[in-house]
Structures are given as structure tokens and as C-alpha cells.
N, CA and C of each residue as an Amber inpcrd file, in Angstrom:
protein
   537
  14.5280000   3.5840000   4.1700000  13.4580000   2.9050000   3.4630000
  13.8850000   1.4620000   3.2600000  12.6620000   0.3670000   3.4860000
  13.5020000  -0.7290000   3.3560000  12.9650000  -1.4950000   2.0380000
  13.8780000  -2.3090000   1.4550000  14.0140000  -2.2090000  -0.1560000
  12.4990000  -3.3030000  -0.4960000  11.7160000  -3.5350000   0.3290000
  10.6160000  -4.1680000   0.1130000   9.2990000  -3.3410000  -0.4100000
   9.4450000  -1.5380000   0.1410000   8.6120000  -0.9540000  -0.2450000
   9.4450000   0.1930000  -1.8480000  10.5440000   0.0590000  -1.3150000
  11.4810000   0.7880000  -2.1620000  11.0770000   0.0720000  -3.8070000
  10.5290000  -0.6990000  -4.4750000   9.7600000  -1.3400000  -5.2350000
   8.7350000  -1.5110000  -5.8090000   7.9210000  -1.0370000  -4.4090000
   6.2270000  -0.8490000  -4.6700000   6.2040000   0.5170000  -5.1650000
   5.3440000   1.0140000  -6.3940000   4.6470000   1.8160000  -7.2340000
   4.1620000   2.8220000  -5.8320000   3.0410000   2.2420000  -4.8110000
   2.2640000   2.8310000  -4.3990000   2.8180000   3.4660000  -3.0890000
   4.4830000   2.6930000  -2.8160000   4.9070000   3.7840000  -1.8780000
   6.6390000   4.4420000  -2.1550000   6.6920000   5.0460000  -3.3650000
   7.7880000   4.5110000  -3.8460000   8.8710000   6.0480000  -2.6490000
   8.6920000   6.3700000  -1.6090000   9.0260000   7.0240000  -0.9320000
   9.3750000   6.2490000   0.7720000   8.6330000   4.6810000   1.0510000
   8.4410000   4.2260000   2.1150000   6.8240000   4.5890000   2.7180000
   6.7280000   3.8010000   3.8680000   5.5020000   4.2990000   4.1880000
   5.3270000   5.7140000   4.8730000   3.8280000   5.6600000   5.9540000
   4.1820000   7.3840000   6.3270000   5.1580000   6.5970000   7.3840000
   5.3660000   7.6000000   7.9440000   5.4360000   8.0280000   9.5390000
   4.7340000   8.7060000  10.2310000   3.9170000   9.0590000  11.3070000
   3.3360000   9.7070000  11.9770000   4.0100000  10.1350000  13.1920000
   5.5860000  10.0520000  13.1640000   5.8060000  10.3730000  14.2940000
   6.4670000  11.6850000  14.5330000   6.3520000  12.7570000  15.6780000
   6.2540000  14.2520000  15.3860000   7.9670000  14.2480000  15.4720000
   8.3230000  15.1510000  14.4800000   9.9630000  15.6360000  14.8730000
  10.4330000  15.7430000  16.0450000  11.4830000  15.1550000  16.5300000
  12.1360000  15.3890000  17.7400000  12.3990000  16.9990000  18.1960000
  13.2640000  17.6570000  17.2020000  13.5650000  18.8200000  17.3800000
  12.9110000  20.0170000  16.3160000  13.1870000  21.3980000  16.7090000
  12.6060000  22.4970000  16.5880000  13.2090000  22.5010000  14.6550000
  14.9270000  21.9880000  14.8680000  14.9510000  21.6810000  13.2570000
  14.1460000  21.1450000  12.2020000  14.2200000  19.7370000  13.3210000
  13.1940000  18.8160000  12.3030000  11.9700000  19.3180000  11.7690000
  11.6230000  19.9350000  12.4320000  10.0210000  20.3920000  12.3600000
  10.0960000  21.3020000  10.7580000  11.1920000  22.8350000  11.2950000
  11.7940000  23.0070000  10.1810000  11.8450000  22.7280000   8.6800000
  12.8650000  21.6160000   8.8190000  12.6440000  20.7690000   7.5280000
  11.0340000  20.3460000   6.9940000  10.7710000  19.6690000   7.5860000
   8.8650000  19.3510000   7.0920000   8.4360000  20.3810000   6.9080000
   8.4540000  21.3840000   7.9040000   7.4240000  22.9870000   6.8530000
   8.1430000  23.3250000   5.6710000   9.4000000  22.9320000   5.7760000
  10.0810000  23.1890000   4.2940000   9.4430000  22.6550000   3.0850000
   9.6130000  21.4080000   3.5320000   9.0060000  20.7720000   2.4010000
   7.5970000  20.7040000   2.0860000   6.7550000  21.4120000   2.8490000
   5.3560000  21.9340000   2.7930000   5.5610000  23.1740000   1.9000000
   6.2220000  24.0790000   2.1490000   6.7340000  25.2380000   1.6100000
   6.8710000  24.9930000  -0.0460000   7.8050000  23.8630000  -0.1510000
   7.9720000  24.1420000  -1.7580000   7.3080000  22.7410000  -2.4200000
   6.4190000  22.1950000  -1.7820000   5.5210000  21.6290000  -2.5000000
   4.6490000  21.5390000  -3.7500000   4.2370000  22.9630000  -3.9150000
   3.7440000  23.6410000  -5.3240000   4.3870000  23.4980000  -6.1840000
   6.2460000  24.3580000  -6.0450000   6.8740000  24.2800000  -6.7200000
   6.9000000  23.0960000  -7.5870000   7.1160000  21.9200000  -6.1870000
   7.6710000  20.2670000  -7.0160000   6.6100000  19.9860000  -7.6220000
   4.8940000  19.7840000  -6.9170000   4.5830000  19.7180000  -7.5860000
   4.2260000  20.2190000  -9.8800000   4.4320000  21.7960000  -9.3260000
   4.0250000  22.1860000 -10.8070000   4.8750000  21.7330000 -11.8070000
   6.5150000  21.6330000 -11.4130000   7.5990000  21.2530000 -11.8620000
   7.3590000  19.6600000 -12.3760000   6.4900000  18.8430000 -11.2730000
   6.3830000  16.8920000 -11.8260000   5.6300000  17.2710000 -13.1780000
   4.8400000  17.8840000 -12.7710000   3.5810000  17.6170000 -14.0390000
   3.7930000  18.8900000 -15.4890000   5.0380000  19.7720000 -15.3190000
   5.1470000  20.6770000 -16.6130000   5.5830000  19.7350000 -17.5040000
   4.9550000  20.3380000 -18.6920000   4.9510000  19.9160000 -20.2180000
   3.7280000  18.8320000 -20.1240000   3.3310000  18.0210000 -19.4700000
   2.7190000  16.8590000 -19.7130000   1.3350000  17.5280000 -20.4110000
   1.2810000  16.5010000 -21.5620000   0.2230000  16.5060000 -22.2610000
  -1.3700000  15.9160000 -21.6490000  -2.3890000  16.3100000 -22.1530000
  -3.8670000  15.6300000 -21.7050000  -3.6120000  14.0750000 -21.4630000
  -3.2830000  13.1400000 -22.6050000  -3.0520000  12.0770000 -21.9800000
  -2.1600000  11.7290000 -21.2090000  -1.1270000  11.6820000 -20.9550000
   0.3020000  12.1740000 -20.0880000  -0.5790000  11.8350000 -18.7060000
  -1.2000000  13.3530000 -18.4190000  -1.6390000  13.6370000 -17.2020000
  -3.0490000  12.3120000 -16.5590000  -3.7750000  11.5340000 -17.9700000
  -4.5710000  10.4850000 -17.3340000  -3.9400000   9.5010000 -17.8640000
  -3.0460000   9.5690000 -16.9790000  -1.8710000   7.6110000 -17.1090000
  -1.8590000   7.4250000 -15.6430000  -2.3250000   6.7580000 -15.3910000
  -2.4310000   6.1070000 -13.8470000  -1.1290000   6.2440000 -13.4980000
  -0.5440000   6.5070000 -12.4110000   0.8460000   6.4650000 -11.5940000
   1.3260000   4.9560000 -11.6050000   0.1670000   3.6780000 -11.7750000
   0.3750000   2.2400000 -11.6470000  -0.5590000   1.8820000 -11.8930000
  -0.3580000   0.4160000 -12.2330000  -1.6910000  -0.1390000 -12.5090000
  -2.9660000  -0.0890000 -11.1290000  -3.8490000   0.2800000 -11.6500000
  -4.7230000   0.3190000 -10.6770000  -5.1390000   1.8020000  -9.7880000
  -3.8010000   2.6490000 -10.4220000  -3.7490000   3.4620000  -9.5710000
  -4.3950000   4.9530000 -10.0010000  -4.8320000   5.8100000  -9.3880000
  -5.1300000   7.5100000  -9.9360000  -4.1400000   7.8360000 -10.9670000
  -5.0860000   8.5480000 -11.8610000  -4.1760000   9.0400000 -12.6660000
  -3.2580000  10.8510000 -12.6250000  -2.4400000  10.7640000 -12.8780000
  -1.8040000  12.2890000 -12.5080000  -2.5440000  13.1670000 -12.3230000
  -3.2020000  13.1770000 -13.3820000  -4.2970000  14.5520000 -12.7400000
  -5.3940000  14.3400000 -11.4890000  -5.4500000  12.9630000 -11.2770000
  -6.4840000  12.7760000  -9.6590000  -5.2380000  13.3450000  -8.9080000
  -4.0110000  12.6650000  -9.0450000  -3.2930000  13.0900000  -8.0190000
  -2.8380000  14.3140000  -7.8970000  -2.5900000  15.2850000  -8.6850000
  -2.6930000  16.6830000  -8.1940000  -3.9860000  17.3810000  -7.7620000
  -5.0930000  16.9420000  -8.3580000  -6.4640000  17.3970000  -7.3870000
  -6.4660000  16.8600000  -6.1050000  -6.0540000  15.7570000  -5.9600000
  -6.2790000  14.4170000  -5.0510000  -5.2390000  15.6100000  -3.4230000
  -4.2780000  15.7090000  -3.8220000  -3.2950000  16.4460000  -3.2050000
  -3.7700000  17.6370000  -2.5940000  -4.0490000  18.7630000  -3.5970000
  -5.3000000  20.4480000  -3.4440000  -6.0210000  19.6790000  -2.0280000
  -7.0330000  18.6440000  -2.6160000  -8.3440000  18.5340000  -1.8320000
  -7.8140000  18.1130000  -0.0600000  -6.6330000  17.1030000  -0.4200000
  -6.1720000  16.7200000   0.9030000  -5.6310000  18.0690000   2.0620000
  -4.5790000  18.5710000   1.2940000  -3.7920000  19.5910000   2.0780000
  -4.4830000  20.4830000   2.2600000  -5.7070000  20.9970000   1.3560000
  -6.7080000  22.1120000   1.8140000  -7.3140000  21.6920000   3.4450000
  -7.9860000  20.1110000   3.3110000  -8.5300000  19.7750000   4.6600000
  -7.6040000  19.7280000   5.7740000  -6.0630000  19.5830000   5.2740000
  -4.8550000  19.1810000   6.5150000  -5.2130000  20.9660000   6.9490000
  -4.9250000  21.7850000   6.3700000  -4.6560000  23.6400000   6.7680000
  -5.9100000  23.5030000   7.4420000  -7.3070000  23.1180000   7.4340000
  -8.5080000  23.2780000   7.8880000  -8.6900000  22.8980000   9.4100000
  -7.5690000  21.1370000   9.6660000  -7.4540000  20.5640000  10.8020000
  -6.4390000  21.2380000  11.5570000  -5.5070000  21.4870000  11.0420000
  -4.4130000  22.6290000  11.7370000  -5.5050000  23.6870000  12.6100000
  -5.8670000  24.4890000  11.8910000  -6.4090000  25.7340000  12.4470000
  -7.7650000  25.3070000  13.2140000  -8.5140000  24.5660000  13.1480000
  -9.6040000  24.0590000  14.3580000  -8.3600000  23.4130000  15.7460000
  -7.5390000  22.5070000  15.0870000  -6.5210000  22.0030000  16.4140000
  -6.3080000  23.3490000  17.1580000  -5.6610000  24.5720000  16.6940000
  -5.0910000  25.6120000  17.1680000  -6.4060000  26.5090000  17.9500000
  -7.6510000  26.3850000  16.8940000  -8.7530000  27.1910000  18.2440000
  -9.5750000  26.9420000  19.0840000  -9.3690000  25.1280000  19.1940000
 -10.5110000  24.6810000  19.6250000  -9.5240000  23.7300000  20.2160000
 -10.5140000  23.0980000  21.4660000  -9.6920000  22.1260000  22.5240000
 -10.4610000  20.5460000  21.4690000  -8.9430000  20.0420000  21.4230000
  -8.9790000  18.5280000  20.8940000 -10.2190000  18.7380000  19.9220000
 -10.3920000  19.0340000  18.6960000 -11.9740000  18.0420000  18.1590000
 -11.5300000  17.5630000  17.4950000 -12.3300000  16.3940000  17.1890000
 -12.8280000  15.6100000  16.4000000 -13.1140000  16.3450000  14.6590000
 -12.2640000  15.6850000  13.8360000 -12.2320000  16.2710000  12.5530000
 -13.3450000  15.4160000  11.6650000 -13.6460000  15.6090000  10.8360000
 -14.9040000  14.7260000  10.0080000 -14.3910000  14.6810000   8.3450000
 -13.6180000  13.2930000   8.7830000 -13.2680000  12.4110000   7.5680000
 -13.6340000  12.6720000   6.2500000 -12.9700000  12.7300000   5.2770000
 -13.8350000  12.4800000   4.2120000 -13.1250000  11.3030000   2.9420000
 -14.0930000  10.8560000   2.2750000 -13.9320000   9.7500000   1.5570000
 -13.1760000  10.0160000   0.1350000 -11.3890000  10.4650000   0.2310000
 -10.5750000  10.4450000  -0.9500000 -10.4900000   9.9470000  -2.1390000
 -11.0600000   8.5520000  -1.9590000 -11.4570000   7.8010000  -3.2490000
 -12.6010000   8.0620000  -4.0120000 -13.2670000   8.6790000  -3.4260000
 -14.7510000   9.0600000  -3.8800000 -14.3520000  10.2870000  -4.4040000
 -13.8730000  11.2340000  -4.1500000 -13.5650000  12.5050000  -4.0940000
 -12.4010000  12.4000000  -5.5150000 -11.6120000  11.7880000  -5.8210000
 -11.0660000  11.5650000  -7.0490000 -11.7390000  11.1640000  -7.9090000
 -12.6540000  10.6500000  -7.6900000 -13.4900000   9.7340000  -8.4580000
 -14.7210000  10.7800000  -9.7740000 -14.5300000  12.1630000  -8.6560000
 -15.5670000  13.1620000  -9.2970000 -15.4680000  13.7790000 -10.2440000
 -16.0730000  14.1380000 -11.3300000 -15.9350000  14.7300000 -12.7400000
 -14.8640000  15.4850000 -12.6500000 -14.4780000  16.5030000 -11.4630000
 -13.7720000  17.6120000 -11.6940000 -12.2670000  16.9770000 -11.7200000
 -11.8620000  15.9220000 -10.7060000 -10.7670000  15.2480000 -10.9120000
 -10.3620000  14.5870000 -11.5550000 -11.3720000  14.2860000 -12.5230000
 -10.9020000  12.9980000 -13.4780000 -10.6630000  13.5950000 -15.2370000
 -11.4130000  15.0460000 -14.8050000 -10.8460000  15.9840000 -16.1360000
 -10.7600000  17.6610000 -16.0920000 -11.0520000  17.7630000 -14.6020000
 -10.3900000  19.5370000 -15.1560000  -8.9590000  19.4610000 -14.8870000
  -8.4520000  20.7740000 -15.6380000  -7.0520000  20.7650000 -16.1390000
  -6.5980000  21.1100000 -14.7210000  -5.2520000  20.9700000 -14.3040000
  -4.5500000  20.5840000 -13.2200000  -4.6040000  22.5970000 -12.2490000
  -4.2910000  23.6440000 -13.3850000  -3.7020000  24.2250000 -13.1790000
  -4.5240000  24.8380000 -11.8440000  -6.5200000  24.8110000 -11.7170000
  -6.4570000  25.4880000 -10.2940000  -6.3680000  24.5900000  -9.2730000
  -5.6380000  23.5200000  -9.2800000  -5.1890000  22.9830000  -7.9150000
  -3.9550000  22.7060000  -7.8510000  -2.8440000  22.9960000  -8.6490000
  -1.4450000  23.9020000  -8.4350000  -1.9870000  25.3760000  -7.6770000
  -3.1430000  25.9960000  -8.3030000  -3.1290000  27.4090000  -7.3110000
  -3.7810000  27.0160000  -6.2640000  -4.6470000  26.4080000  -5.7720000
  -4.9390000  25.7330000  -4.4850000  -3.5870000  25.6110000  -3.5370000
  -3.0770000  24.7460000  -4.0520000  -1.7190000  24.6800000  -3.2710000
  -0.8860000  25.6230000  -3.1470000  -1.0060000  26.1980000  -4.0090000
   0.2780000  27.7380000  -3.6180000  -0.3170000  28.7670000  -2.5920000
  -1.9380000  29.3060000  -2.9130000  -2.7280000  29.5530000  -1.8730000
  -2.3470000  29.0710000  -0.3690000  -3.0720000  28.1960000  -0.7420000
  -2.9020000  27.1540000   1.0670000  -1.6860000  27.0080000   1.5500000
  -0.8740000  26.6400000   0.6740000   0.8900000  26.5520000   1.3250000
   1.4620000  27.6870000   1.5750000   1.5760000  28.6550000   1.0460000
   1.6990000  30.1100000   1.8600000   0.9040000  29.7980000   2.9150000
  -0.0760000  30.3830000   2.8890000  -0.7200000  30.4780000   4.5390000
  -0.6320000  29.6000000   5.2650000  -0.2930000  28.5400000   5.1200000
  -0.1040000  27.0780000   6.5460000   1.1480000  27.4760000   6.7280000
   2.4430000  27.6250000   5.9390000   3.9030000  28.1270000   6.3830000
   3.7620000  29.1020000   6.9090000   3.2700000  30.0580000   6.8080000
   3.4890000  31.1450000   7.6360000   2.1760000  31.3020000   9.1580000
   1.6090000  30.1680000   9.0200000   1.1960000  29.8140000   9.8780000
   1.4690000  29.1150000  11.1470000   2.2670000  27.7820000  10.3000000
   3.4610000  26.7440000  11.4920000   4.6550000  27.6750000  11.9240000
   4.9170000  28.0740000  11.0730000   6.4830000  29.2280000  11.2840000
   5.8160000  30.0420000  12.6710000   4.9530000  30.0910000  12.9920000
   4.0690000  31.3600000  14.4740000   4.3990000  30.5070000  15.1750000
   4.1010000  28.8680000  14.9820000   3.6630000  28.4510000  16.1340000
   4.8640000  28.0750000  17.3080000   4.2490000  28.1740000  18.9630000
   5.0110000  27.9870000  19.7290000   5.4750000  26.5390000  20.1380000
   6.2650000  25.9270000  20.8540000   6.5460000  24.3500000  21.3240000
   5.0740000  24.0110000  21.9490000   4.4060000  24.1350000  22.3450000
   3.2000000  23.9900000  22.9030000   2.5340000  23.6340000  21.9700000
   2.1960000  24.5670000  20.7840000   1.4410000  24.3680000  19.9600000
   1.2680000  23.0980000  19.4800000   2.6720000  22.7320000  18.6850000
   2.7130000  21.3840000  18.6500000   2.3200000  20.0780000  18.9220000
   1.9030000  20.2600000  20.2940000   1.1930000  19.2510000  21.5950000
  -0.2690000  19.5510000  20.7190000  -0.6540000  20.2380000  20.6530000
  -2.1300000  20.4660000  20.3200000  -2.5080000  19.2700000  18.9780000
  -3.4540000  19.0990000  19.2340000  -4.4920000  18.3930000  17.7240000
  -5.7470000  17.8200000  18.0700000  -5.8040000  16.6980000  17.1850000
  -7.1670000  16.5010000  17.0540000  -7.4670000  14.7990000  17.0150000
  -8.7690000  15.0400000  16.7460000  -9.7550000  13.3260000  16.5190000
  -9.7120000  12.9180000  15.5290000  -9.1000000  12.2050000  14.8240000
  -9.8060000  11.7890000  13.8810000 -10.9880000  10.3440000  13.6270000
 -12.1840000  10.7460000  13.6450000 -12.6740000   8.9570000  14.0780000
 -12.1010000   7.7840000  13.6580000 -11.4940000   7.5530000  12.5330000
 -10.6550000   6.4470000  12.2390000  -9.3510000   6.1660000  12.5540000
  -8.4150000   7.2920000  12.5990000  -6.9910000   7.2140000  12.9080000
  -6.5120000   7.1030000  13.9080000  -7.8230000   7.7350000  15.0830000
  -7.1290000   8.0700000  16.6610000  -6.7720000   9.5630000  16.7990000
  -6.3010000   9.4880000  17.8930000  -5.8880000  11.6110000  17.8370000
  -4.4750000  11.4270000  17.2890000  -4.3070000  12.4410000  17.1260000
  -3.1290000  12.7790000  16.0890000  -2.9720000  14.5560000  16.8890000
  -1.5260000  14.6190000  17.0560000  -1.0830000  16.3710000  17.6550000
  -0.4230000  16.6040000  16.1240000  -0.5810000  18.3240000  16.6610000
   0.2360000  18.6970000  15.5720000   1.2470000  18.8760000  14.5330000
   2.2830000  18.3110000  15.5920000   3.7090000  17.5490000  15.3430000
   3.3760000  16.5510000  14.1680000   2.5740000  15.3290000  14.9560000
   2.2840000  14.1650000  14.1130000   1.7480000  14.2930000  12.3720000
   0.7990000  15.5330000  12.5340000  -0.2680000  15.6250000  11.4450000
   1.2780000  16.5630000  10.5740000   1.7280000  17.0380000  11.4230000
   2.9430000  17.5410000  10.1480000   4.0920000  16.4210000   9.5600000
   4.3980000  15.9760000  10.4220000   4.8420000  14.9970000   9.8670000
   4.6160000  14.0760000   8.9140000   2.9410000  13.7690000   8.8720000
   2.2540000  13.0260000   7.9360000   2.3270000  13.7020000   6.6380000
   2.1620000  14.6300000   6.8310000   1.8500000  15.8220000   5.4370000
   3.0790000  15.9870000   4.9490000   4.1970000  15.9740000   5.8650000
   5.4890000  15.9250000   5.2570000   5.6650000  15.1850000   3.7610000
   5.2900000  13.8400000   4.3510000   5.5460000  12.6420000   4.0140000
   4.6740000  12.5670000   2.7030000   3.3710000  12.8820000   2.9930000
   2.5610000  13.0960000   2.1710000   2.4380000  13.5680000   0.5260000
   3.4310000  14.6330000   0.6690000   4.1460000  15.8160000  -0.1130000
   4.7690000  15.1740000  -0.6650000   6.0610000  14.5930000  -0.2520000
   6.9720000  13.9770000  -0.9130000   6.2260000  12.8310000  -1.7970000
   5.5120000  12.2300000  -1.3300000   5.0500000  10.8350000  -1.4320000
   4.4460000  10.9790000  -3.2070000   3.2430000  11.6020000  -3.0280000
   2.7510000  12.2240000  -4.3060000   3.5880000  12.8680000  -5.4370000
   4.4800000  13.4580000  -5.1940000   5.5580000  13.9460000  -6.0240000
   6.1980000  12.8490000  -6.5630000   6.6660000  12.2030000  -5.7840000
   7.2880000  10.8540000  -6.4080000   6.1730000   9.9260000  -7.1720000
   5.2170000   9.6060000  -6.9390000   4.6330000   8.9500000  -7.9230000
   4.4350000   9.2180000  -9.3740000   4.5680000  10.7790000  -9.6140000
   4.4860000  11.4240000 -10.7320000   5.7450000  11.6480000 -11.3500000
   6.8930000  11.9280000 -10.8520000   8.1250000  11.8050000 -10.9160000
   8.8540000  10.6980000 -11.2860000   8.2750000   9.3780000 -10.6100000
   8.7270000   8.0570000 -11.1460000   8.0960000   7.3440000 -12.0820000
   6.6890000   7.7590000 -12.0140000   5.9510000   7.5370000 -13.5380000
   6.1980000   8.3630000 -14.7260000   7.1810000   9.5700000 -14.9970000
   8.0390000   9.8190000 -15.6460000   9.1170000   8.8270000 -16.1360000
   9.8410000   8.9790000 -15.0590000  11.0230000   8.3810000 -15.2560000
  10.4440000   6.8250000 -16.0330000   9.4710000   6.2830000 -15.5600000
   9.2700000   5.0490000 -16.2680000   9.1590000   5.1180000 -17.5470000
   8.1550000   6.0710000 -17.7780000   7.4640000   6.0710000 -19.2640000
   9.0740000   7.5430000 -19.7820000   9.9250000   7.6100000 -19.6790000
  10.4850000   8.4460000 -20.3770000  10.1440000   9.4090000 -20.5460000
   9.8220000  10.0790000 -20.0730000   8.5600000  11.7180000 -20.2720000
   9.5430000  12.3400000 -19.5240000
């Protein structure tokens, strides 16, 4: 990470990467950390109180509880693009607007806990989903109209990153505010 983003609030992990693991390890590791995602997540946000949870990560930024809905809503659609990549040749996935989508009553005040179970849901079944898949598989993915195609490798990798990324914002907005 280079110490220019190592600073910034909004990537306090570096930016993504999109690029797919070299090896069958690597890959490994990233479903790992797909795997215990829930965990970290439920673990950033235990004890935090109602206000706690609407303190923006930064100025400007979602507040804890967008970002654990924010997270549910994303990784639900990543498991959705996985499994069309896997039955269908190349499509085209259909975007949706994250900022808007935080923005909605349910993210901005229902309590965190059913999208910790969202994620424990979905993260079981995508791990034991990638864990099937063959070297081939990998090659496989999709459209996205804005991003370009993206294979499977790549889109895990992103989500890797993803995972971590969100955890740390909640984690270091701890550590800031002493919580």
C-alpha cells in the first residue's frame, strides 16, 4: 500500500485490485477471506450503540450502519453475478446504483443485525460454491456495462478486497473515536 492512500479515510486498505490470483493458493486465501467476512464483520460493529452505528466512517462518508447494509446488498449481487457467470455464456450484469441504495429508509435505520444474516447466508453458499469450482471456471464471467468484462478470478479478487476494505473503515473509525 502506498502511504498516499494509507491516509485516506476512504481507502484506508489501498485501492482495489482487479487482478485474478496467480495461483490455486491465492485464490484460496480470497475465498478465505470471503469465508470469515461475517465473522469480522459482526465482530467491527459488536457493542456499538444506535448512535455509534450512524457516525459516518468520515466526513462525508456512510454511516456504519449504511455500511453493513451497503456490504449485504453488494455481496448478495456479487453471489448473483458469480452464478449467472457460471450458467450462462458471458452476460452482461445490470448495475445498480449503491449510493441510492444506502440512501433508502431501510439503510439509514434498520438495525444491522438482518444484514450480518444476509452475509452469513450468502457467504456460506458462495464458499462452498468457489471451493467446486474448476481452473476453467475461473476464466468464466461477465459484462458489466460500466466496468468492462470482468472473469471470475477478477470479480473475486475485487470482493476480496472489498471485504477487507469495509471492515476497515469501521474498525478504524473505532480506533479513531476510541470505541
Amino acid at each position: 500500500m502506498n502511504t498516499e492512500t494509507a491516509t485516506d479515510a476512504r481507502y484506508p486498505i489501498g485501492k482495489p485490485n482487479r487482478e485474478a490470483a496467480a495461483s490455486a493458493e491465492e485464490r484460496e486465501q480470497q475465498i478465505a477471506t470471503l469465508a470469515a467476512l461475517p465473522q469480522a464483520m459482526r465482530e467491527a460493529v459488536a457493542g456499538l450503540r444506535d448512535a455509534q452505528l450512524d457516525t459516518p466512517y468520515r466526513e462525508g462518508g456512510w454511516t456504519v450502519r449504511q455500511l453493513v447494509h451497503h456490504v449485504a446488498d453488494s455481496h448478495a449481487q456479487m453471489a448473483g453475478r458469480f452464478r449467472m457467470a457460471l450458467t450462462e455464456e458471458s452476460p452482461t450484469i445490470k448495475p445498480y446504483n449503491e449510493k441510492a441504495w444506502a440512501e433508502l429508509a431501510d439503510c439509514r435505520t434498520l438495525p444491522v443485525e438482518p444484514s450480518l444474516a444476509i452475509l452469513e447466508g450468502t457467504h456460506l453458499r458462495l464458499v462452498v460454491l468457489l471451493r467446486s469450482l474448476a481452473a476453467a471456471d475461473w476464466l468464466r464471467g461477465f459484462t458489466h456495462p460500466e466496468r468492462g468484462t470482468m472473469t471470475l478470478g477478477q470479480a473475486l479478487a475485487l470482493y476480496d478486497w472489498h471485504s477487507r476494505h469495509h471492515v476497515a473503515h469501521i474498525t478504524e473509525l473505532r480506533r479513531r473515536m476510541g470505541w
